[in-house]
Every structure is written in structure tokens, then in C-alpha cells.
N, CA, C and O atoms as a CHARMM CRD file, in Angstrom:
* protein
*
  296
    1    1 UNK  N      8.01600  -3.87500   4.73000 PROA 1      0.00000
    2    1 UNK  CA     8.74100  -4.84700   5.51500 PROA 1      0.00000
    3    1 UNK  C      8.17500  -6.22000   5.19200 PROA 1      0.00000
    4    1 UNK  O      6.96600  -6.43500   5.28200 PROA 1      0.00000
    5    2 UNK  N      9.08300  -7.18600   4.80100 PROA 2      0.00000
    6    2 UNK  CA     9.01500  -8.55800   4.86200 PROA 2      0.00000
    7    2 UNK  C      9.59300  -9.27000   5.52400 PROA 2      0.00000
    8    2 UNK  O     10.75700  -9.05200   5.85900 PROA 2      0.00000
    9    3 UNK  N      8.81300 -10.46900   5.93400 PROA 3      0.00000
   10    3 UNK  CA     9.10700 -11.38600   7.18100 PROA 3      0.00000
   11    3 UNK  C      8.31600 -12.88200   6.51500 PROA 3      0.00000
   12    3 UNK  O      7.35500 -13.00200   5.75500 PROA 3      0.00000
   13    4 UNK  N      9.42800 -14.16000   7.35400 PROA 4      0.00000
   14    4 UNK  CA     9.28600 -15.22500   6.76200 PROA 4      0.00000
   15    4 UNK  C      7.54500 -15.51800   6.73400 PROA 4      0.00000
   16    4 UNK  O      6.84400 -14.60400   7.16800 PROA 4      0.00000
   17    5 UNK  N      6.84300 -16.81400   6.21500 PROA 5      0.00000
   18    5 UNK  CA     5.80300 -17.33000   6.60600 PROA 5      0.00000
   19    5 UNK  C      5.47800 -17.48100   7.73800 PROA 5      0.00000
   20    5 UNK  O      6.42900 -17.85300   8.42700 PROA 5      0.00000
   21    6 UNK  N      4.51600 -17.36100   8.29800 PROA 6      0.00000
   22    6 UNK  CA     4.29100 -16.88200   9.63100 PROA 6      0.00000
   23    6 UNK  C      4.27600 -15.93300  10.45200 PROA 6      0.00000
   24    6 UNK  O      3.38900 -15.75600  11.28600 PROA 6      0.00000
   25    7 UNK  N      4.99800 -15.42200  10.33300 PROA 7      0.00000
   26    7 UNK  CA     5.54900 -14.17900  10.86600 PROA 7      0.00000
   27    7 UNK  C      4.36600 -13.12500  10.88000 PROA 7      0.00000
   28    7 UNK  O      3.47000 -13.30300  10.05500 PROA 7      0.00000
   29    8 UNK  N      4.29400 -12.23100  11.59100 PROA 8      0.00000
   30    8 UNK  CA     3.61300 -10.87000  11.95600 PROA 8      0.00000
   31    8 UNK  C      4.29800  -9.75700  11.48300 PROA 8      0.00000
   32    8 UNK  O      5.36500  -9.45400  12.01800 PROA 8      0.00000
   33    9 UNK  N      3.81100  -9.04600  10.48400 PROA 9      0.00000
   34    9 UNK  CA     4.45600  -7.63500  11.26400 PROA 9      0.00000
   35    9 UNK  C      3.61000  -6.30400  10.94600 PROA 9      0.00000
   36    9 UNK  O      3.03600  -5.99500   9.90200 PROA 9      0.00000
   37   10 UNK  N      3.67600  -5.83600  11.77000 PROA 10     0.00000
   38   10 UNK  CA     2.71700  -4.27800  12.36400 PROA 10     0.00000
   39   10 UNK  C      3.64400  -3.27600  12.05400 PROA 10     0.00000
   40   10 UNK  O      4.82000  -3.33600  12.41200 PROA 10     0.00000
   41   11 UNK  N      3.08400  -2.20000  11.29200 PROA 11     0.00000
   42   11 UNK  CA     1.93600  -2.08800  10.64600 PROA 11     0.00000
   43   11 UNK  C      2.35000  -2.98200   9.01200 PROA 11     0.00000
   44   11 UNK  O      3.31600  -2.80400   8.27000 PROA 11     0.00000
   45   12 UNK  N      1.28500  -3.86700   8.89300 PROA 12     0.00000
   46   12 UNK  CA     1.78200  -4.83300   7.96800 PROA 12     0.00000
   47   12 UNK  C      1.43600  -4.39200   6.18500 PROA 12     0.00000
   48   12 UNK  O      1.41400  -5.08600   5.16800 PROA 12     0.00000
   49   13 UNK  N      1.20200  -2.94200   6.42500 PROA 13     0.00000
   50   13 UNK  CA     0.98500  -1.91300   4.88800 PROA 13     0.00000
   51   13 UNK  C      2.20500  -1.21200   4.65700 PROA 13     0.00000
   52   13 UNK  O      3.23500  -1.01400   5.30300 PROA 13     0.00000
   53   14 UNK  N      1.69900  -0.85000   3.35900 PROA 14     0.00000
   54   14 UNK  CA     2.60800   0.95200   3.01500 PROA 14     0.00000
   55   14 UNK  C      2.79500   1.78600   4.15900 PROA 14     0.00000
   56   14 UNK  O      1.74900   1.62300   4.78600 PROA 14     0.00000
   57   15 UNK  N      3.71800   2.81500   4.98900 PROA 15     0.00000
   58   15 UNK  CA     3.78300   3.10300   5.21600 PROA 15     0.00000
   59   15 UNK  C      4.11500   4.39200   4.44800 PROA 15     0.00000
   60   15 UNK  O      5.13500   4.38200   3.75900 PROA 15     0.00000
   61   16 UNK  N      3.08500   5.90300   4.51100 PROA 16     0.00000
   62   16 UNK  CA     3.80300   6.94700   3.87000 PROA 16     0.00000
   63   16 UNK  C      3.85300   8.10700   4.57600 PROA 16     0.00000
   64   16 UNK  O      2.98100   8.56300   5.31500 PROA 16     0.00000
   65   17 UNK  N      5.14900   8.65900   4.25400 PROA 17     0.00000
   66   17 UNK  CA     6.19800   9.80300   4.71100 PROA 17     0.00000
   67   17 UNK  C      6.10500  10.74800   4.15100 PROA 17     0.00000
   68   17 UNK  O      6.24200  10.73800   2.92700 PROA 17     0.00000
   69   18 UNK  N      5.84200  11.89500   4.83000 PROA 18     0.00000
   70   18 UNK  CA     5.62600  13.07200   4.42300 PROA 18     0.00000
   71   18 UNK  C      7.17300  13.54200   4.19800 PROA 18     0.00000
   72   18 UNK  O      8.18800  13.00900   4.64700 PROA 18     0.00000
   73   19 UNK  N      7.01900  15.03800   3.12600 PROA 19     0.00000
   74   19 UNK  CA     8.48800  15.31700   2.66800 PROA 19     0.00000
   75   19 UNK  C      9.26800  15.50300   3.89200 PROA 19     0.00000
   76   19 UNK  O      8.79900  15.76900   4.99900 PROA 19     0.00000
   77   20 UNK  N     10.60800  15.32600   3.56900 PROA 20     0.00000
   78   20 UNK  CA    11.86800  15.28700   4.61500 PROA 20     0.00000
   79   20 UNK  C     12.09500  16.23300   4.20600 PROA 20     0.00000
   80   20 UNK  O     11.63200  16.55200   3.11100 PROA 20     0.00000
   81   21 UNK  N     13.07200  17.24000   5.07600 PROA 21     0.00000
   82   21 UNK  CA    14.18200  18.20300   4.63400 PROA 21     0.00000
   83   21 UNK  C     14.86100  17.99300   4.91800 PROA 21     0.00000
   84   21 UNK  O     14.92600  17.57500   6.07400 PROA 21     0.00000
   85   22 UNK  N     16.08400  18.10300   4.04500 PROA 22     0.00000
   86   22 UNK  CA    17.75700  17.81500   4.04100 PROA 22     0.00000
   87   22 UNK  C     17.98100  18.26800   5.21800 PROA 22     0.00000
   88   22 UNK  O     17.79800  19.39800   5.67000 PROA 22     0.00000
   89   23 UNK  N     18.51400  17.04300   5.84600 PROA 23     0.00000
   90   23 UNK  CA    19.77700  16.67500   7.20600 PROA 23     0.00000
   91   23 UNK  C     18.96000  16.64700   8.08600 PROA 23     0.00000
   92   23 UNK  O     19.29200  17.02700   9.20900 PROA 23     0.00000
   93   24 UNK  N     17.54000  16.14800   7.80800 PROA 24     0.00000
   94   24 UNK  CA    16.88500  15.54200   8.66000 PROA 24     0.00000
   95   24 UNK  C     16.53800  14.26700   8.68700 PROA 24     0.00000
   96   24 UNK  O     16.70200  13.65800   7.63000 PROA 24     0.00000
   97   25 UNK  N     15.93900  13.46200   9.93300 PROA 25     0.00000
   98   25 UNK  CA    15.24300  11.79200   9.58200 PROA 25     0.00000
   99   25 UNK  C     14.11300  12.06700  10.02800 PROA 25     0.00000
  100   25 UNK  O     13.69100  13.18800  10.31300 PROA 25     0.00000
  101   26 UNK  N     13.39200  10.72900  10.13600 PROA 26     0.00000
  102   26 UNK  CA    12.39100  10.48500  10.14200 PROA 26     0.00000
  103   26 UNK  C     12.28000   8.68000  11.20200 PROA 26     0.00000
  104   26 UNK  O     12.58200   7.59700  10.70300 PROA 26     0.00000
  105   27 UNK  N     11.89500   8.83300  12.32900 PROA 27     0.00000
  106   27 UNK  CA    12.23100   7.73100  12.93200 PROA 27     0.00000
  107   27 UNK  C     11.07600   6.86400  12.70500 PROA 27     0.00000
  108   27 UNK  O     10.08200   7.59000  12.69200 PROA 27     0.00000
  109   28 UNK  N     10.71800   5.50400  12.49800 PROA 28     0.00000
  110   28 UNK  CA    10.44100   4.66900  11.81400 PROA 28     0.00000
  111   28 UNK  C     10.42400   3.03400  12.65900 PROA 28     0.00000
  112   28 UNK  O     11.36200   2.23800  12.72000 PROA 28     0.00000
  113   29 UNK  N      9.05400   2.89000  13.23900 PROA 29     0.00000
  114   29 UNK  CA     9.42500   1.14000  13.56800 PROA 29     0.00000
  115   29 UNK  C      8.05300  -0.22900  13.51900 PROA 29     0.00000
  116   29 UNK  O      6.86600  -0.51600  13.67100 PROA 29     0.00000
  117   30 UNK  N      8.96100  -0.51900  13.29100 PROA 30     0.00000
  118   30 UNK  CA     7.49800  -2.20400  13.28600 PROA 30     0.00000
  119   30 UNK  C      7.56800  -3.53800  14.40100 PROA 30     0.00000
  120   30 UNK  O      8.64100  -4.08400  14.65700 PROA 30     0.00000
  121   31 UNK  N      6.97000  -3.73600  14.68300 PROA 31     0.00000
  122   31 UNK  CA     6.64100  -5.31000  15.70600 PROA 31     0.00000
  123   31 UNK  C      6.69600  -6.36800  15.25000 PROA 31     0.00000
  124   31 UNK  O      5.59800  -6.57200  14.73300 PROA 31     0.00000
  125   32 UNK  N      7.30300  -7.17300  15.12200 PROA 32     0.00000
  126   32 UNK  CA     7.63000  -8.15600  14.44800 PROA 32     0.00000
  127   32 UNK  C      7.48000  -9.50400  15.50700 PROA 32     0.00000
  128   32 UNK  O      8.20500  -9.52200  16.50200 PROA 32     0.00000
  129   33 UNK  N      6.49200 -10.65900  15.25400 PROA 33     0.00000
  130   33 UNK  CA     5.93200 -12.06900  16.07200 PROA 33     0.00000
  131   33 UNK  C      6.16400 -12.95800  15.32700 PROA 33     0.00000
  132   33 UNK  O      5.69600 -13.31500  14.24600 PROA 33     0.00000
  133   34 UNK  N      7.12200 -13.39500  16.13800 PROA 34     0.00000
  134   34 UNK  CA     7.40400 -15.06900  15.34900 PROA 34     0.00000
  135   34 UNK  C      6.21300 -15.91600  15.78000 PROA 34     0.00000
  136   34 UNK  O      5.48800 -15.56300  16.71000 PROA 34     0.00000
  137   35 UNK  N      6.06700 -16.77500  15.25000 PROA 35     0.00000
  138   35 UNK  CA     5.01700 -17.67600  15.13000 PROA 35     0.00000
  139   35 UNK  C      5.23100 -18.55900  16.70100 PROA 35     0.00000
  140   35 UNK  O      6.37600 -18.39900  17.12200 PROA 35     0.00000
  141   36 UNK  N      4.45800 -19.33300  17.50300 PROA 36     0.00000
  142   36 UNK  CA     4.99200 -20.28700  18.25000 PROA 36     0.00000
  143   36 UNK  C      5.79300 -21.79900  17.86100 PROA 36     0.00000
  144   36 UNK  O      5.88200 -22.20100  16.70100 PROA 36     0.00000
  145   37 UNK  N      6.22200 -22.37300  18.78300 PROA 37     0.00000
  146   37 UNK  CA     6.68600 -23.56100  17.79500 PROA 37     0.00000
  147   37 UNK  C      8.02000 -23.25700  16.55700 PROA 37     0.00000
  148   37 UNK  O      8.31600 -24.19600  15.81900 PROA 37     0.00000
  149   38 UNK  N      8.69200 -22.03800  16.42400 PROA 38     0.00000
  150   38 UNK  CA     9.45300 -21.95200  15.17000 PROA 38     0.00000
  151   38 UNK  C     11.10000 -22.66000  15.49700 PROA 38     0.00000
  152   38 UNK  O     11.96700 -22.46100  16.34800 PROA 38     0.00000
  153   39 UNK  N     10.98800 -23.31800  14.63700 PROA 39     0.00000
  154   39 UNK  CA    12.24500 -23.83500  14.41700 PROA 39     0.00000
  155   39 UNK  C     13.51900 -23.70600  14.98400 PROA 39     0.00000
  156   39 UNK  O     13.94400 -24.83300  14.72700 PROA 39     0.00000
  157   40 UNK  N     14.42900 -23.14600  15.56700 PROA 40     0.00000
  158   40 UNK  CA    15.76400 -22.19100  15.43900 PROA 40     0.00000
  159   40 UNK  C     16.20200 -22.47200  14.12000 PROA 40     0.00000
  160   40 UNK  O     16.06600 -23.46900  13.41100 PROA 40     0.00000
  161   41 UNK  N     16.85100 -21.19600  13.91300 PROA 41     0.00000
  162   41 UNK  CA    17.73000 -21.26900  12.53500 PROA 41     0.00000
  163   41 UNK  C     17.97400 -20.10000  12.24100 PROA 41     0.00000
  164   41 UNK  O     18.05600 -19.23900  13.11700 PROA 41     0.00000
  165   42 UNK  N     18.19900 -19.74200  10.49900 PROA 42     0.00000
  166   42 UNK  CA    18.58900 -18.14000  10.08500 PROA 42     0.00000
  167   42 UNK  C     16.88300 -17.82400   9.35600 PROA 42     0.00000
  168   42 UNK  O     16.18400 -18.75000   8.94400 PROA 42     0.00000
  169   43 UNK  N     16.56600 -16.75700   9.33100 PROA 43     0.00000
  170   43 UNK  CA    15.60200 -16.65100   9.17300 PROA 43     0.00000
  171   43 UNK  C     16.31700 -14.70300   8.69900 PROA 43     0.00000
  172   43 UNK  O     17.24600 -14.01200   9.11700 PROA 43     0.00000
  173   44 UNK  N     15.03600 -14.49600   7.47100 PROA 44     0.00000
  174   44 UNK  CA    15.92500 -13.10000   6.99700 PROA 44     0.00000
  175   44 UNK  C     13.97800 -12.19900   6.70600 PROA 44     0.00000
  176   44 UNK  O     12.84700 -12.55900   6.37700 PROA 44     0.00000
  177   45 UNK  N     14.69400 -10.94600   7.10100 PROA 45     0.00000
  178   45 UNK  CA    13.60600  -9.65000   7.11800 PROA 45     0.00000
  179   45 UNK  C     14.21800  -8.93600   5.93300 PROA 45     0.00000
  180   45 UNK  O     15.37900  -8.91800   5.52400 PROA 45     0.00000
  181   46 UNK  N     13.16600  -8.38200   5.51600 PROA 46     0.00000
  182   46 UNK  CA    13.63400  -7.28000   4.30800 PROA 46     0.00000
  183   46 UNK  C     12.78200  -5.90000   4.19200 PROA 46     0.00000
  184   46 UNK  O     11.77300  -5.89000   4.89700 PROA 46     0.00000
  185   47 UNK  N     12.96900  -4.99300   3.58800 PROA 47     0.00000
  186   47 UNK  CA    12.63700  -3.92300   3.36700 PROA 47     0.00000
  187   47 UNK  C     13.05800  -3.28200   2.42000 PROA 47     0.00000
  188   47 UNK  O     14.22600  -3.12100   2.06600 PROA 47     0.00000
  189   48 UNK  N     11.62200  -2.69000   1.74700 PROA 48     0.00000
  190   48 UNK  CA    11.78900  -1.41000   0.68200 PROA 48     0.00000
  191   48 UNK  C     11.19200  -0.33800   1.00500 PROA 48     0.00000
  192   48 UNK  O     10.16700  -0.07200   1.63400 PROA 48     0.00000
  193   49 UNK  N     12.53900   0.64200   0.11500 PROA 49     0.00000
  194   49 UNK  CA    11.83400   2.18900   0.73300 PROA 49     0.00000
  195   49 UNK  C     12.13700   2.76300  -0.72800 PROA 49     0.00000
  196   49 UNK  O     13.23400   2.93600  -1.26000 PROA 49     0.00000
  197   50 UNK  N     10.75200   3.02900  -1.26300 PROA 50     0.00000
  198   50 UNK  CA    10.37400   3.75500  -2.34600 PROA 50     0.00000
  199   50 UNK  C     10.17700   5.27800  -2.36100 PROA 50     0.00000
  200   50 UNK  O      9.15300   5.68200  -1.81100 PROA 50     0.00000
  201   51 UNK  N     10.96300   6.14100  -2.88100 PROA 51     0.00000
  202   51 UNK  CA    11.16300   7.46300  -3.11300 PROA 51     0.00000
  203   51 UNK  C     11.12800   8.61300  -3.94900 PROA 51     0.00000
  204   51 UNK  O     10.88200   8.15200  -5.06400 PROA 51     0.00000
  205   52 UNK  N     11.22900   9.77500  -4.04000 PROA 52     0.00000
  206   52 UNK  CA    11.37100  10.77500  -4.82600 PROA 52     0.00000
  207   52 UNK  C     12.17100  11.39200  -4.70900 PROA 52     0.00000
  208   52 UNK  O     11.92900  11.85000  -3.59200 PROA 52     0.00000
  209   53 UNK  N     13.21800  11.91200  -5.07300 PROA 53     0.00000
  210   53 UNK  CA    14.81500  12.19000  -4.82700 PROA 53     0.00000
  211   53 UNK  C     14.84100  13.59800  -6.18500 PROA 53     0.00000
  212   53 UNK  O     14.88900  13.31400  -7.38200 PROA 53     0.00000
  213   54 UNK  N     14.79300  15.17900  -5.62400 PROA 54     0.00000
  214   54 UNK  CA    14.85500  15.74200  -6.99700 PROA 54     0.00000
  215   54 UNK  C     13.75000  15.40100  -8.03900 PROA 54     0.00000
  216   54 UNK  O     14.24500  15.73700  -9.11500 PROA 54     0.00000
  217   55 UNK  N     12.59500  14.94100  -8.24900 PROA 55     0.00000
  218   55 UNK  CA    11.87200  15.22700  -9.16700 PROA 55     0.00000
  219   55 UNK  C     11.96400  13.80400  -9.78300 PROA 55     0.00000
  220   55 UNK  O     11.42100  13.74300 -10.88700 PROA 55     0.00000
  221   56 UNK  N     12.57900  12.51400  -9.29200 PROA 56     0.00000
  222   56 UNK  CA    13.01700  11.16800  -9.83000 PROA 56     0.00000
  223   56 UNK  C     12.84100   9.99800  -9.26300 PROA 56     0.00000
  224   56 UNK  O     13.86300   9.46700  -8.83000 PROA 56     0.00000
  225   57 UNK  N     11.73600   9.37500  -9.12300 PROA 57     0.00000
  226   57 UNK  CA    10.76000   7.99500  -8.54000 PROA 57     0.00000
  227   57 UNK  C     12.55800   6.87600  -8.29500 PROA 57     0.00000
  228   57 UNK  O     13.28300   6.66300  -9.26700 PROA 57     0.00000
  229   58 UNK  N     12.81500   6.48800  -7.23900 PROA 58     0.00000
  230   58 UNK  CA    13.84000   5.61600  -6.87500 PROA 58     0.00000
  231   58 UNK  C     13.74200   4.53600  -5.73700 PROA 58     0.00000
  232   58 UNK  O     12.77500   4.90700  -5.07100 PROA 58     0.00000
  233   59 UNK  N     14.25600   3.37200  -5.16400 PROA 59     0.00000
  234   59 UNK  CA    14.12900   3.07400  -4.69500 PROA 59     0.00000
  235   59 UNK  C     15.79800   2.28600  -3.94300 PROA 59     0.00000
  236   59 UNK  O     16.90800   2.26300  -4.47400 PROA 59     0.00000
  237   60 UNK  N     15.39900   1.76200  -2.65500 PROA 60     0.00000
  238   60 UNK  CA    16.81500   0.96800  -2.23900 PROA 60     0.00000
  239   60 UNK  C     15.79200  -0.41300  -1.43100 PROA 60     0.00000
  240   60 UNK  O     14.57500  -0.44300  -1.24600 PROA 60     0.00000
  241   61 UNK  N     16.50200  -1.10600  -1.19700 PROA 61     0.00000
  242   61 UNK  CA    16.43400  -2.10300  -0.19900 PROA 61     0.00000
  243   61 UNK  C     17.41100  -3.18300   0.40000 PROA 61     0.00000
  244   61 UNK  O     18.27300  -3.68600  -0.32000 PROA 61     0.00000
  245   62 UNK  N     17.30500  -3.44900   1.39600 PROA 62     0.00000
  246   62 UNK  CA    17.74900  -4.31600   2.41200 PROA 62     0.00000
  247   62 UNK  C     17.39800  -5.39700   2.99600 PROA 62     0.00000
  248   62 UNK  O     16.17000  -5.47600   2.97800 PROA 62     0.00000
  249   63 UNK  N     18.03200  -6.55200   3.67000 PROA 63     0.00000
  250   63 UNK  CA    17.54100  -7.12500   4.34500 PROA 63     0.00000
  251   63 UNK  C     18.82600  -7.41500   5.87900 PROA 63     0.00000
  252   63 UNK  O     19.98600  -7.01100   5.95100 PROA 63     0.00000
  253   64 UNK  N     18.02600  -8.24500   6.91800 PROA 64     0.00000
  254   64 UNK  CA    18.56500  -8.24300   7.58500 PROA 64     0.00000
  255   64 UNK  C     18.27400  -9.72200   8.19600 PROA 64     0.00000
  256   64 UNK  O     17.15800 -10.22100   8.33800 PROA 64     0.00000
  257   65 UNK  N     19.73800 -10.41200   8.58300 PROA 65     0.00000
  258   65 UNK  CA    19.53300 -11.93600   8.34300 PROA 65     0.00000
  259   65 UNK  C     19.32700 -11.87400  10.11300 PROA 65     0.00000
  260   65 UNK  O     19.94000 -10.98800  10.70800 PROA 65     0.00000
  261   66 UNK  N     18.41400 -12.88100  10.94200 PROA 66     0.00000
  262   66 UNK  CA    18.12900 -13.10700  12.08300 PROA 66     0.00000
  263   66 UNK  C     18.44500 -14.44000  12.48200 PROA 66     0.00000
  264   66 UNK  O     17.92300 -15.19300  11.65900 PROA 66     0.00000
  265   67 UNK  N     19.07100 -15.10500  13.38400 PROA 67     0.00000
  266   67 UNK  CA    19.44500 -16.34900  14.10100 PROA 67     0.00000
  267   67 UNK  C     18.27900 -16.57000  15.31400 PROA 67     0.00000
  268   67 UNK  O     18.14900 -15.70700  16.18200 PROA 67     0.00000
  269   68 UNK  N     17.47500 -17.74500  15.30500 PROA 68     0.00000
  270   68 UNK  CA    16.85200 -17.81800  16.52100 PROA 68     0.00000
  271   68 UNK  C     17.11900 -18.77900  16.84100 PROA 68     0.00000
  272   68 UNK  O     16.79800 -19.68800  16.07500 PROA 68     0.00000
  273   69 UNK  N     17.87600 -19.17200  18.18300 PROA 69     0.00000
  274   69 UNK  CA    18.12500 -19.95400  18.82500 PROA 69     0.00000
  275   69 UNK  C     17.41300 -21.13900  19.71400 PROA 69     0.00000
  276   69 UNK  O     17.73600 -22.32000  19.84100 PROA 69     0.00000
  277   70 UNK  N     15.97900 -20.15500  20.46200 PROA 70     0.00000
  278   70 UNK  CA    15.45000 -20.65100  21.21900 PROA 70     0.00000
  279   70 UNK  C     14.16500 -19.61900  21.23500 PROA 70     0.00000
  280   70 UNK  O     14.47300 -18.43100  21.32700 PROA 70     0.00000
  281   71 UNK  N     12.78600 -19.92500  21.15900 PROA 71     0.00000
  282   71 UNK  CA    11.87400 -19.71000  21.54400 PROA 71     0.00000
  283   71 UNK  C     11.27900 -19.60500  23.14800 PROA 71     0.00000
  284   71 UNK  O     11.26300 -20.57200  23.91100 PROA 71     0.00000
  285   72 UNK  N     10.86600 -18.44100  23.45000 PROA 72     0.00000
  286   72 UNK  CA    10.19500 -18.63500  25.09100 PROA 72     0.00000
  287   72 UNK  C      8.68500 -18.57400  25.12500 PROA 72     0.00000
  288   72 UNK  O      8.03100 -17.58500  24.79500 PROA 72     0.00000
  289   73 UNK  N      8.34100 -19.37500  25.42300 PROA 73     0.00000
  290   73 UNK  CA     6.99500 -19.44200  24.99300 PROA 73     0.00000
  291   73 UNK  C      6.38400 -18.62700  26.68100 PROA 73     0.00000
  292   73 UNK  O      6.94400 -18.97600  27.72000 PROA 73     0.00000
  293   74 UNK  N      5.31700 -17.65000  26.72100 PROA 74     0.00000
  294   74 UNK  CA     5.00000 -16.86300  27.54300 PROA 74     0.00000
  295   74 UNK  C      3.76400 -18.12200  28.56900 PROA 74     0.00000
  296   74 UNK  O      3.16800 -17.72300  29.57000 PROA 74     0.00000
């Protein structure tokens, strides 16, 4: 998982997955801290998930674009 400058995110390593069996998942999550003080705007997260598929090293990835409007500072 990637996140802008500043940003936090837990657990901020590799994460590794033991084998799946077909037509199953595997549920999966991270914490993600915006910095104080951040801007509003679009701001984008990404992720890679590196695999073995059949005997064949593969990979996909994504990202996912975020709007922050307003900060609440605690």
C-alpha cells in the first residue's frame, strides 16, 4: 500500500499470505493517517498484490483516488 507524503500507513511492509484455496478470500486491512494541517484536495492510494497463480509469479494493481474536504483536528 501507497499513500501520499506524509501519510501513515499500518502495517507499512510486505504483507504475506499464506496459500488460498479456490473460492475462497482472505480479508485484508490497513490504517491509514493523514498528516495534520493537509490541504483539501484529490489525493490517490495505491496497491500491489504480487502472486503465484498455477506455478507463474504475476501481479495486478490499483489505486484509489480520495477527496478531502476538511480536516478535524482531535
Amino acid at each position: 500500500m501507497t499513500a501520499p507524503t506524509g501519510w501513515t500507513v499500518t502495517p507499512g511492509q510486505t504483507v504475506d499470505v499464506p496459500e488460498i484455496p479456490p473460492g475462497r478470500s482472505v480479508p485484508m486491512s490497513w490504517d491509514i493517517h493523514i498528516p495534520s494541517g493537509l490541504t483539501p484536495g484529490h489525493y490517490q492510494l495505491g496497491a500491489v498484490a504480487n502472486y503465484e497463480e498455477r506455478g507463474v509469479n504475476a501481479s495486478t494493481a490499483g489505486t484509489a483516488d480520495l477527496q478531502v474536504f476538511s480536516v478535524a483536528v482531535p
